[in-house]
MARSEVEX-539176 format. One line per 4 residues: number of its first residue (from 1); their letters; for each residue z, x, y of C-alpha. Coordinates in nm, 3 decimals, decimal comma. Example, Ala and Ser with C-alpha at 12.3 -4.5 7.8 and 13.67 -1.06 7.14 Angstrom:
1 = as = 0,780:1,230:-0,450 ~ 0,714:1,367:-0,106 .
This chain:
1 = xxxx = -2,012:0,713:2,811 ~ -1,992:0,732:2,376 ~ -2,317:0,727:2,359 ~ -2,388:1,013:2,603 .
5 = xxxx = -2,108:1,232:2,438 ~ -2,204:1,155:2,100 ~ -2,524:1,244:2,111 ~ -2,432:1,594:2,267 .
9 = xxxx = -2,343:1,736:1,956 ~ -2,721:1,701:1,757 ~ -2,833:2,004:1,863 ~ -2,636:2,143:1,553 .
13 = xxxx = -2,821:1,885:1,328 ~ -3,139:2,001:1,408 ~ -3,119:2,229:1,105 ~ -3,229:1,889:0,923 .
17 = xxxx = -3,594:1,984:0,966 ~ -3,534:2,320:0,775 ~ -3,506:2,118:0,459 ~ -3,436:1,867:0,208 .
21 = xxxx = -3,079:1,725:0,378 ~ -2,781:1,912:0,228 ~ -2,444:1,801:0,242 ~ -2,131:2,007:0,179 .
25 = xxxx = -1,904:1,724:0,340 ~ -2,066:1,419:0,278 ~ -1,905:1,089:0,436 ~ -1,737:0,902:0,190 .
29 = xxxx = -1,637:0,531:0,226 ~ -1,320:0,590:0,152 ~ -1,280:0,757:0,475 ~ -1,331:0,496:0,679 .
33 = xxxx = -1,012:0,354:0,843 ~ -1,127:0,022:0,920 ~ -1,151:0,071:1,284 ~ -1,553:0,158:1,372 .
37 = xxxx = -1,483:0,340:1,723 ~ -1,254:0,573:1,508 ~ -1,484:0,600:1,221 ~ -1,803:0,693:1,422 .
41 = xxxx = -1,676:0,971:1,586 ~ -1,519:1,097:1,272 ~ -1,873:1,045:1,116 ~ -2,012:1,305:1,414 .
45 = xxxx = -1,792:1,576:1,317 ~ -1,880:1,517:0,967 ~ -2,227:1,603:1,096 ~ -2,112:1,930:1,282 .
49 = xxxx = -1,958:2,040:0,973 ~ -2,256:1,966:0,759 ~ -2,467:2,162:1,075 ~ -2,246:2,428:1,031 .
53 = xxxx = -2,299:2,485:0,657 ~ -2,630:2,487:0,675 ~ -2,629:2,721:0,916 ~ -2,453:2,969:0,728 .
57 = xxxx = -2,640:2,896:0,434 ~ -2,976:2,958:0,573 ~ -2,841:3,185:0,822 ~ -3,007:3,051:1,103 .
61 = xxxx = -3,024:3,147:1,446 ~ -3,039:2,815:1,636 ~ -2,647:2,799:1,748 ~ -2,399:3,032:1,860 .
65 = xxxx = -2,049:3,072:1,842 ~ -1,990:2,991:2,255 ~ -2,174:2,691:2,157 ~ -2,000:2,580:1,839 .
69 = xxxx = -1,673:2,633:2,022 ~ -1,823:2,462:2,335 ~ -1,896:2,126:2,136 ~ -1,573:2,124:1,949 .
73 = xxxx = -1,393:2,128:2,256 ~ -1,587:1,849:2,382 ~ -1,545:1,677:2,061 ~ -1,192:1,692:2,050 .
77 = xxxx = -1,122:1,632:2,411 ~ -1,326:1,259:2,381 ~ -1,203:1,159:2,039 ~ -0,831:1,237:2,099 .
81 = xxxx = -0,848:1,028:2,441 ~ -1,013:0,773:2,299 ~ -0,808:0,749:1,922 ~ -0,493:0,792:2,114 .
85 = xxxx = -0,512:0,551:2,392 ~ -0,629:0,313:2,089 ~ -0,280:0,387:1,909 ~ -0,110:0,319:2,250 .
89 = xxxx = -0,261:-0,007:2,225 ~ -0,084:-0,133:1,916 ~ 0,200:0,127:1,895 ~ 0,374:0,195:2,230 .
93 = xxxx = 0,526:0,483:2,229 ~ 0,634:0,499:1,881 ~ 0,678:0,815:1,682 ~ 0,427:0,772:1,477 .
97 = xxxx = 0,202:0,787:1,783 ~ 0,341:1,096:1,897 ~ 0,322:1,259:1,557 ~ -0,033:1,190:1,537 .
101 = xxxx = -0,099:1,363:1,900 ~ 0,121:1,667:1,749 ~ -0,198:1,724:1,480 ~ -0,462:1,689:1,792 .
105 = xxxx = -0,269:1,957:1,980 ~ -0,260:2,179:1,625 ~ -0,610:2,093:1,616 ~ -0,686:2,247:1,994 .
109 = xxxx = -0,467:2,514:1,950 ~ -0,605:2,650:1,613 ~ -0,971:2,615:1,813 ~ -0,855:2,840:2,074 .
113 = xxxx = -0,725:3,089:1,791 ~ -0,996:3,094:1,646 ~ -1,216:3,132:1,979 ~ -0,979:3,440:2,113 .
117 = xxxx = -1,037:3,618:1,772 ~ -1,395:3,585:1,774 ~ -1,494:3,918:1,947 ~ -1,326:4,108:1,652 .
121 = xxxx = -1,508:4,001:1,389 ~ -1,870:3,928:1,264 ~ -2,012:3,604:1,355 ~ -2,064:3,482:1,028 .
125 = xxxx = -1,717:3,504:0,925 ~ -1,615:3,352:1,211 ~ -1,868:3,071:1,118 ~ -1,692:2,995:0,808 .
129 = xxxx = -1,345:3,012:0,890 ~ -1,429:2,749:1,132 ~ -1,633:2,558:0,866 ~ -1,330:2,581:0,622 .
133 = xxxx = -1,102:2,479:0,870 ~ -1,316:2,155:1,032 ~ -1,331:2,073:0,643 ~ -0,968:2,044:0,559 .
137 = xxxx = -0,877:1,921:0,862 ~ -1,067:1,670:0,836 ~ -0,960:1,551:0,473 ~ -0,628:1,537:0,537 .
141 = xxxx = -0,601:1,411:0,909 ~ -0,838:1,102:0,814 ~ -0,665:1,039:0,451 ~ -0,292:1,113:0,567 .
145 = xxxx = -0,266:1,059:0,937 ~ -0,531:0,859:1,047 ~ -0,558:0,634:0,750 ~ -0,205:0,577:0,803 .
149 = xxxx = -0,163:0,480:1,148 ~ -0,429:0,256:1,123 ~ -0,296:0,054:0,886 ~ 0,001:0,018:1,080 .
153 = xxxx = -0,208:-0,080:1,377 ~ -0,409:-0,326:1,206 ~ -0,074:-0,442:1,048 ~ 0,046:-0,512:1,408 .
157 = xxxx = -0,269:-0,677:1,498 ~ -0,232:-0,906:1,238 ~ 0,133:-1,006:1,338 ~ 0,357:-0,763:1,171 .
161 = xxxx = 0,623:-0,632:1,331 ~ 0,641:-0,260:1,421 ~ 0,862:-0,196:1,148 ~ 0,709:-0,408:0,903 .
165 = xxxx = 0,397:-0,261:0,968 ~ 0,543:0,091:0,922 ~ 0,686:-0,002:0,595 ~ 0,369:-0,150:0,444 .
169 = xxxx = 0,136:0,191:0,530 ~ 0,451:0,402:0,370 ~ 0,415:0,195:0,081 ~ 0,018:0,207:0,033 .
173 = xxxx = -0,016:0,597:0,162 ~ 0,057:0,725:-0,226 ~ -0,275:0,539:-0,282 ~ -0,425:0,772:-0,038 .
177 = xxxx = -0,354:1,076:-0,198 ~ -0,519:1,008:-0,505 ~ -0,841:0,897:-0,267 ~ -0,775:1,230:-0,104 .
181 = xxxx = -0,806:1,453:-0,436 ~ -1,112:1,213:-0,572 ~ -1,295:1,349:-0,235 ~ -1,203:1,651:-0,258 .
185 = xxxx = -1,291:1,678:-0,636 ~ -1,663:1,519:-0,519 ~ -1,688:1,804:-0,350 ~ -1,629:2,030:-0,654 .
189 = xxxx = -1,860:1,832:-0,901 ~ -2,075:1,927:-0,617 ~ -2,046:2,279:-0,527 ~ -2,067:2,301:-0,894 .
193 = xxxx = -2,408:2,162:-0,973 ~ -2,573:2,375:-0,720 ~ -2,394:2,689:-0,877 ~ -2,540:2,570:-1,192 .
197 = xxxx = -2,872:2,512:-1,046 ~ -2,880:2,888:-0,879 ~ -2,796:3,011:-1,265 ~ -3,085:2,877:-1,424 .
201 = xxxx = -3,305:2,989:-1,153 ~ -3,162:3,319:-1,138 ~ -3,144:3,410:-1,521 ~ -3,522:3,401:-1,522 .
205 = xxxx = -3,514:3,714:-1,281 ~ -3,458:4,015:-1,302 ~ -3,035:4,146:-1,290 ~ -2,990:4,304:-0,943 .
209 = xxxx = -3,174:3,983:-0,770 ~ -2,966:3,756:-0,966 ~ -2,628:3,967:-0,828 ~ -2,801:3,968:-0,468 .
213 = xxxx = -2,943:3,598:-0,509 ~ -2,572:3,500:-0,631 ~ -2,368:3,678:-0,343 ~ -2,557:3,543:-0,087 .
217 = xxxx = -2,647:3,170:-0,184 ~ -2,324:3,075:-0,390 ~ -2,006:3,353:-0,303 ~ -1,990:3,417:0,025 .
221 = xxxx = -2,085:3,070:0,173 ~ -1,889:2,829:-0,029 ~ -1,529:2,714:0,081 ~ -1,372:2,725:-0,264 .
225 = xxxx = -1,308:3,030:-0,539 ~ -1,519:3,080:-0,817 ~ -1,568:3,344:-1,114 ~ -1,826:3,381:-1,369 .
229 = xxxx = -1,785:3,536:-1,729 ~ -2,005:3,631:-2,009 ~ -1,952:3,459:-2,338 ~ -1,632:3,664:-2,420 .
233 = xxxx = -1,429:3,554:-2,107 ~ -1,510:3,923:-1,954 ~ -1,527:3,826:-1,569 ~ -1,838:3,927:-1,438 .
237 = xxxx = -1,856:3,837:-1,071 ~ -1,600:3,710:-0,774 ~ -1,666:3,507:-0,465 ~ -1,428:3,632:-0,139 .
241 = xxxx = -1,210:3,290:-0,211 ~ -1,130:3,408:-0,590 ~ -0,958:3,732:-0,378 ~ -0,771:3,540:-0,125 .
245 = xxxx = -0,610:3,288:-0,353 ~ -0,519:3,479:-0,632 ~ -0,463:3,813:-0,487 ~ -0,665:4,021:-0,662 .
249 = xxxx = -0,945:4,248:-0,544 ~ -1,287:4,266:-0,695 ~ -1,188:4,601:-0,863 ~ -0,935:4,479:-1,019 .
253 = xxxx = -1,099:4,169:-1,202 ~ -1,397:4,282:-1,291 ~ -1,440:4,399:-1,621 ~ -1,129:4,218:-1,732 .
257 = xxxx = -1,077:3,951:-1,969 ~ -1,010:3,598:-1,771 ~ -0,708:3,513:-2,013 ~ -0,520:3,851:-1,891 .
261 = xxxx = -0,481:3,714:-1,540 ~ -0,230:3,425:-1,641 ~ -0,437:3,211:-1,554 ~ -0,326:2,877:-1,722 .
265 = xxxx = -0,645:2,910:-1,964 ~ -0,401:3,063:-2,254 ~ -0,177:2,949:-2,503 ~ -0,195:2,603:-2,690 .
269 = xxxx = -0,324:2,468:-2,325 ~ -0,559:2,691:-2,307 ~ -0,710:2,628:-2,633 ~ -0,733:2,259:-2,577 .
273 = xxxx = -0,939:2,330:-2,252 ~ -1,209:2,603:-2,430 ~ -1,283:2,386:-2,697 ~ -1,340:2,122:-2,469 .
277 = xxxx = -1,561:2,337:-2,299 ~ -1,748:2,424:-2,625 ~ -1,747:2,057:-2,735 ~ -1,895:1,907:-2,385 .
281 = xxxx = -1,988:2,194:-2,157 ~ -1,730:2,156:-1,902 ~ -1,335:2,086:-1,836 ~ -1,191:1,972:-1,499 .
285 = xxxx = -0,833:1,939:-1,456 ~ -0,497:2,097:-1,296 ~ -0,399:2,440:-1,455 ~ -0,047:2,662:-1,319 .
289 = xxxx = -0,185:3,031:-1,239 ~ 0,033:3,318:-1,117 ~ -0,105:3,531:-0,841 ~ -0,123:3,857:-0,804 .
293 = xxxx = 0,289:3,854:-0,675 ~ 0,341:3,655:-0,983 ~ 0,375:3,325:-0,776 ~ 0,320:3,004:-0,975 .
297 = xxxx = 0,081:2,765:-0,780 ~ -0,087:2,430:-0,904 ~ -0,490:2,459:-0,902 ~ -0,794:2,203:-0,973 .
301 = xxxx = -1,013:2,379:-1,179 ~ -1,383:2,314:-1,278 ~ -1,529:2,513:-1,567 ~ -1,848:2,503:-1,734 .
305 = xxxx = -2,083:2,698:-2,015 ~ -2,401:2,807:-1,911 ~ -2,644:2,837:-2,209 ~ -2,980:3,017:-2,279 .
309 = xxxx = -3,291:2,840:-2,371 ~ -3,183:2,828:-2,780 ~ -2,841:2,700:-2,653 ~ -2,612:2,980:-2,658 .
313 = xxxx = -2,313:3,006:-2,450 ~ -2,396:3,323:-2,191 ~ -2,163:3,242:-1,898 ~ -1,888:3,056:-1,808 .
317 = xxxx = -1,866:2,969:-1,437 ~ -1,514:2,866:-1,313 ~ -1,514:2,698:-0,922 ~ -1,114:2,615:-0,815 .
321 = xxxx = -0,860:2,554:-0,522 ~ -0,534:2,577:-0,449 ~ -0,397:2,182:-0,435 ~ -0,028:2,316:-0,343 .
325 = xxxx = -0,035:2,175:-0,028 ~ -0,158:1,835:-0,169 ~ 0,151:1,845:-0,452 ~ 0,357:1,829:-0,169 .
329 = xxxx = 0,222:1,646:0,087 ~ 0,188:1,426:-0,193 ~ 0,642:1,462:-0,298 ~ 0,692:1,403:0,065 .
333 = xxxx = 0,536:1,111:0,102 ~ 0,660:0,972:-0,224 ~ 1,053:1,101:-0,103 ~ 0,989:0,865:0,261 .
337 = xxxx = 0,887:0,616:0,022 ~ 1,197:0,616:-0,158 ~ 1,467:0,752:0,073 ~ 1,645:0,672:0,400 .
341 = xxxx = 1,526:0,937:0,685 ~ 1,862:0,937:0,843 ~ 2,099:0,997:0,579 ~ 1,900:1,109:0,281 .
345 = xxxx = 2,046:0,840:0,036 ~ 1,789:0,621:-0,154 ~ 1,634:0,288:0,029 ~ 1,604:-0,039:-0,052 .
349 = xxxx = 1,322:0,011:-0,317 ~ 1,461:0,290:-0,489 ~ 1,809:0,126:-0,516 ~ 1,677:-0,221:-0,688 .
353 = xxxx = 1,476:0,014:-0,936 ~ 1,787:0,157:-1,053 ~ 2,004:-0,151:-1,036 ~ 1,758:-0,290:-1,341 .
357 = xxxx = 1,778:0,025:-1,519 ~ 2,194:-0,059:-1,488 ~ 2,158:-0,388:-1,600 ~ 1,956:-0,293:-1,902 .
361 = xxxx = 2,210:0,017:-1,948 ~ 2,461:-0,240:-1,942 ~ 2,335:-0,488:-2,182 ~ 2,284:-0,210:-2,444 .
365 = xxxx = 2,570:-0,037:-2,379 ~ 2,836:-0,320:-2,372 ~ 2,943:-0,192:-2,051 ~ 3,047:-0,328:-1,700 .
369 = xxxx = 2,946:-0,199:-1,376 ~ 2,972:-0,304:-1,013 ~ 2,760:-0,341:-0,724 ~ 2,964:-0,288:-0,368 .
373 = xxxx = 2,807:-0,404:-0,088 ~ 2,965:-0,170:0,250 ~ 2,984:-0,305:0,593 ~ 3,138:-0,031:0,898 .
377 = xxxx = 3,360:-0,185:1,102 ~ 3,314:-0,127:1,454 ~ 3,045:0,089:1,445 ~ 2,889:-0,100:1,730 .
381 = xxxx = 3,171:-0,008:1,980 ~ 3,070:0,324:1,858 ~ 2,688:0,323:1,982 ~ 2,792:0,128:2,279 .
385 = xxxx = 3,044:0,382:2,412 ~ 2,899:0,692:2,274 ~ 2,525:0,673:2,256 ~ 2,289:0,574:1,954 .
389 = xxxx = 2,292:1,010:1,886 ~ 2,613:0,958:1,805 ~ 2,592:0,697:1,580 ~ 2,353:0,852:1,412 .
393 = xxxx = 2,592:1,151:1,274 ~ 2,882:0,929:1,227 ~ 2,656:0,725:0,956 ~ 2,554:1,037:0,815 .
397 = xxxx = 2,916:1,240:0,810 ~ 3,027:0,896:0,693 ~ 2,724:0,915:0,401 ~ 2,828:1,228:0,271 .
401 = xxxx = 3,184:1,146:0,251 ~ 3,124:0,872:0,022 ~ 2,865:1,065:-0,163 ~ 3,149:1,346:-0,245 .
405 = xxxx = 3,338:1,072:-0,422 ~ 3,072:0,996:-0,668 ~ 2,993:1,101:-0,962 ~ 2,654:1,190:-1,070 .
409 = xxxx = 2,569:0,799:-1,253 ~ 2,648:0,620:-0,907 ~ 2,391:0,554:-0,666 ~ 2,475:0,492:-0,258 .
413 = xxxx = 2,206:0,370:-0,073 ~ 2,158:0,248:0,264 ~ 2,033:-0,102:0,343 ~ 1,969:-0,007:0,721 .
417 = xxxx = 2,184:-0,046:1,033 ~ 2,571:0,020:0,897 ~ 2,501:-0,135:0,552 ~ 2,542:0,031:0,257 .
421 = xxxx = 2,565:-0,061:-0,112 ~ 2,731:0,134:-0,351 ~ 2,613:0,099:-0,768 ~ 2,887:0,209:-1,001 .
425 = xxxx = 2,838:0,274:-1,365 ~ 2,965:0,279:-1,695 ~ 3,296:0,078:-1,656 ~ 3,499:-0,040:-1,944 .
429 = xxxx = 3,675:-0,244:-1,757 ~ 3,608:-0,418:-1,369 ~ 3,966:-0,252:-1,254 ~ 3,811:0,103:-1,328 .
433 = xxxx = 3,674:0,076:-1,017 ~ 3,973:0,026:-0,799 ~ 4,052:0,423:-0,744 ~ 3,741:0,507:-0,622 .
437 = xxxx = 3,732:0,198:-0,366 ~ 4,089:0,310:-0,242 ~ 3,929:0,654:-0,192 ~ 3,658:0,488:0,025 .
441 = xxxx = 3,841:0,356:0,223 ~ 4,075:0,648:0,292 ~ 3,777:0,863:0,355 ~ 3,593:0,658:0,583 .
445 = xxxx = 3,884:0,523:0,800 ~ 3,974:0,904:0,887 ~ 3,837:0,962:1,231 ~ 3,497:1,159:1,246 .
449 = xxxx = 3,403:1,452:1,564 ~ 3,123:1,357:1,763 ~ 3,084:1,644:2,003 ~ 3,373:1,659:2,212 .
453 = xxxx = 3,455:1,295:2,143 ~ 3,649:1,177:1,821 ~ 3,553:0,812:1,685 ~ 3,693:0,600:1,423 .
457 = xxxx = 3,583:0,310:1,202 ~ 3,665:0,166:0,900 ~ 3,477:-0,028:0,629 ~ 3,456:-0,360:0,455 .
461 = xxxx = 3,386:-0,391:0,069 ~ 3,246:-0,679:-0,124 ~ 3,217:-0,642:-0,456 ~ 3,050:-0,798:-0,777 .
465 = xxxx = 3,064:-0,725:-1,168 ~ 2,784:-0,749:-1,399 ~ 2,826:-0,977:-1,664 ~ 2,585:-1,097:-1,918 .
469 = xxxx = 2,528:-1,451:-1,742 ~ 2,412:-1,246:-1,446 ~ 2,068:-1,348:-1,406 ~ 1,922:-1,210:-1,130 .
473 = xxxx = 1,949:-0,795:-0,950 ~ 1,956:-1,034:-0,600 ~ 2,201:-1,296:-0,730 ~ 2,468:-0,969:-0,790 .
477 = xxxx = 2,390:-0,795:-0,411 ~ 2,457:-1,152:-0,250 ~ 2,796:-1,175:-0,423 ~ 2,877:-0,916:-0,290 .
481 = xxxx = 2,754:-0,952:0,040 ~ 2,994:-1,253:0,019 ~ 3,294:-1,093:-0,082 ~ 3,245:-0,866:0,177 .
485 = xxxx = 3,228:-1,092:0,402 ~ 3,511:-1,252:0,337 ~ 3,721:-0,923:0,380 ~ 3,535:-0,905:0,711 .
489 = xxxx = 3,738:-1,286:0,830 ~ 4,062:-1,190:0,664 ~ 4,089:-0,863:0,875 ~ 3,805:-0,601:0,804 .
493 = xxxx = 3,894:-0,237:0,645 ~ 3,994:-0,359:0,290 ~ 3,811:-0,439:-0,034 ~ 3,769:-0,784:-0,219 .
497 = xxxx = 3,618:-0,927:-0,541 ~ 3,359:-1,195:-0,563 ~ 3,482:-1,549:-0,630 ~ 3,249:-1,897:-0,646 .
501 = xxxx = 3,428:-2,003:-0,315 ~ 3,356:-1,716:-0,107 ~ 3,216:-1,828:0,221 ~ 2,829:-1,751:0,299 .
505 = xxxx = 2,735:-1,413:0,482 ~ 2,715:-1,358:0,811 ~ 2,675:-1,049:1,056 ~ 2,927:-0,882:1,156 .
């Protein structure tokens, strides 16, 4: 059954024999998830894309649009069956599972968008909208959401738990996005050759084929924006991407000196890039341009000299994207990294990084501070009677009531479950504490509306002083845990101080 579906979709590879083989998407190793069922299908609509392309760069006439949008369909409807009945395997019904079948229904609804828009405009436009689509789509579903739940799969294969396995790809999907903009960038370098190759061909022609040779090879097929200049920055030509990211029409640009635009190649930056570009040839980084509506958006630029046969600078070609989406794709996935999804306060991770920054503080400083660890009390009568929902907004009214107490040098994180452990700074002495603890305690003890129901709980507080002997970040949150638990046996709803003879932790 693969093989027979598979193999349904060369008919828009037969373009191969036009040619030499030309690649705007070519499969990268990095985008293999480590499953090969997965990554064989993946590799076929790699090969529709790359079909695609060269259909709209040679403009052939052996596909239609029915047909395109015939073989996507069948596409998606095998490798979504397949990919998710694989994820039921190892996940259940998890929601991570269900979050990945969110981006296959996207995926067949933006197809059918596409499809009932079709009759309105020329088929070649339609071509490469669905070229530029299949091409993102594919980046970022392989890098962030496939790449991801794979590793969580194979995680659980290998004997993780759910959770741990969860954790793990959180931690290791910042590594992706960097993977994702090296791709992305191959695909610059090359986009950015061939426009380079098309110059020197073209300058030995005469000026109206170069324009016409130029429009139709380079502008209006590739998937990114791109402007060329003569020596003095004047721009000179547009491709229909330079309009739709920036704004601006080709009337508007051409003529006009790049530098008026604000486009992140002026000032003291922009001086450092130019004579980079006059030293070597080329620059590739991230620049800031404003749009046309003055909107400041982040964009991976490539720009290169083009020189004559003595070696003079006669053009400067400039090929970029907007990478706005990766910034913060990239912030969100650093933020889950670093921060509870239920109540918004920092994990486990990001609290021990700042509980060595407050022991270093400390040292220098000559200061105290205190780590609290914060147990509810009763919060499991409160699930059990009321429903997990509602334990869920209890811990996070009870969150922000803590949080209001702080000020801006404490941390409050949350452990998981109904711990919490509270970091506070810059005491001169261990009693400075004592008000704010009181506080806690009044705060969390007064009851909290859940719906039409009303439910109350109090808390439990062990707590633990730095002190230069302290040798350990752990040695100072199990102190505390034993303190706390010790106000747990004597009666719960109180706070207590770390002694030697406190009594091992337990759960509560």
């Amino acid at each position: 059954m693969q093989q027979q579906h598979l193999s349904h979709h060369a008919c828009l590879i037969s373009i191969d024999s036009m040619s030499e083989r030309h690649e705007i998407f070519p499969w990268n190793a990095n985008f293999e998830t480590g499953i090969a069922l997965i990554d064989e299908q993946h590799k076929k609509l790699v090969e529709l894309i790359n079909g695609l392309a060269k259909h709209i760069a040679f403009q052939s006439n052996e596909i239609t649009l029915d047909r395109v949008f015939d073989e996507l369909a069948d596409y998606a409807a095998f490798h979504f069956n397949a990919e998710e009945k694989l994820m039921h395997h190892y996940l259940g019904d998890d929601v991570i599972a269900s979050e990945h079948e969110t981006t296959h229904r996207s995926f067949e609804a933006e197809l059918m968008r596409m499809k009932s828009n079709a009759a309105d405009q020329p088929s070649e436009a339609v071509f490469s909208e669905i070229l530029t689509y299949l091409s993102h789509w594919l980046a970022f579903h392989i890098l962030e959401s496939d790449k991801h739940m794979v590793q969580v799969a194979l995680a659980v294969q290998g004997g993780s738990t759910l959770e741990e396995a969860k954790a793990m790809a959180s931690e290791q999907m910042t590594d992706w996005m960097q993977v994702m903009l090296e791709t992305i960038l191959s695909m610059y370098d090359t986009l950015a050759s061939r426009t380079l190759q098309l110059m020197r061909e073209i300058n030995e022609r005469k000026k109206a084929e170069e324009k016409l040779r130029l429009a139709a090879s380079v502008y209006e097929n590739t998937l990114e924006a791109i402007f060329i200049t003569d020596a003095g920055t004047v721009i000179i030509e547009i491709n229909p991407a330079f309009s739709q990211y920036t704004g601006y029409s080709h009337e508007e640009v051409v003529g006009k000196n790049l530098q008026s635009l604000r486009t992140g190649l002026e000032g003291n930056d922009g001086k450092q890039i130019w004579d980079q570009v006059a030293k070597t040839g080329h620059w590739s980084g991230e620049i800031h341009n404003r749009n046309k509506d003055g909107e400041l958006n982040p964009e991976w630029l490539t720009i290169s000299a083009i020189s004559d046969e003595q070696g003079n600078i006669v053009n400067y070609v400039g090929l970029f994207s907007n990478i706005t989406q990766l910034v913060q794709r990239q912030q969100k996935l650093e933020r889950f990294a670093h921060y509870d999804i239920l109540t918004g306060l920092p994990n486990r991770l990001l609290f021990s990084d700042r509980l060595d920054q407050a022991i270093a503080k400390a040292r220098r400083d000559h200061k105290y501070f205190a780590v609290c660890y914060l147990d509810l009390d009763h919060f499991k009568a409160v699930n059990d009677t009321y429903g997990h929902a509602a334990g869920d907004t209890l811990l996070q009214e009870i969150s922000a009531r803590i949080k209001s107490l702080l000020r801006a040098q404490d941390t409050l994180a949350r452990f998981g479950g109904d711990e919490f452990v509270l970091l506070i700074e810059e005491l001169n002495h261990p009693q400075d504490c004592q008000p704010l603890l009181e506080r806690i305690l009044k705060q969390v003890a007064t009851p909290v509306q859940l719906d039409k129901d009303t439910a109350s709980v109090s808390v439990s507080i062990g707590v633990d002083f730095f002190s230069s002997d302290t040798i350990e970040p752990q040695q100072m949150l199990h102190q505390a845990d034993q303190a706390m638990y010790r106000v747990k046996q004597s009666g719960k709803s109180n706070y207590a101080f770390f002694m030697p003879h406190d009594p091992p932790s337990q759960q509560d």
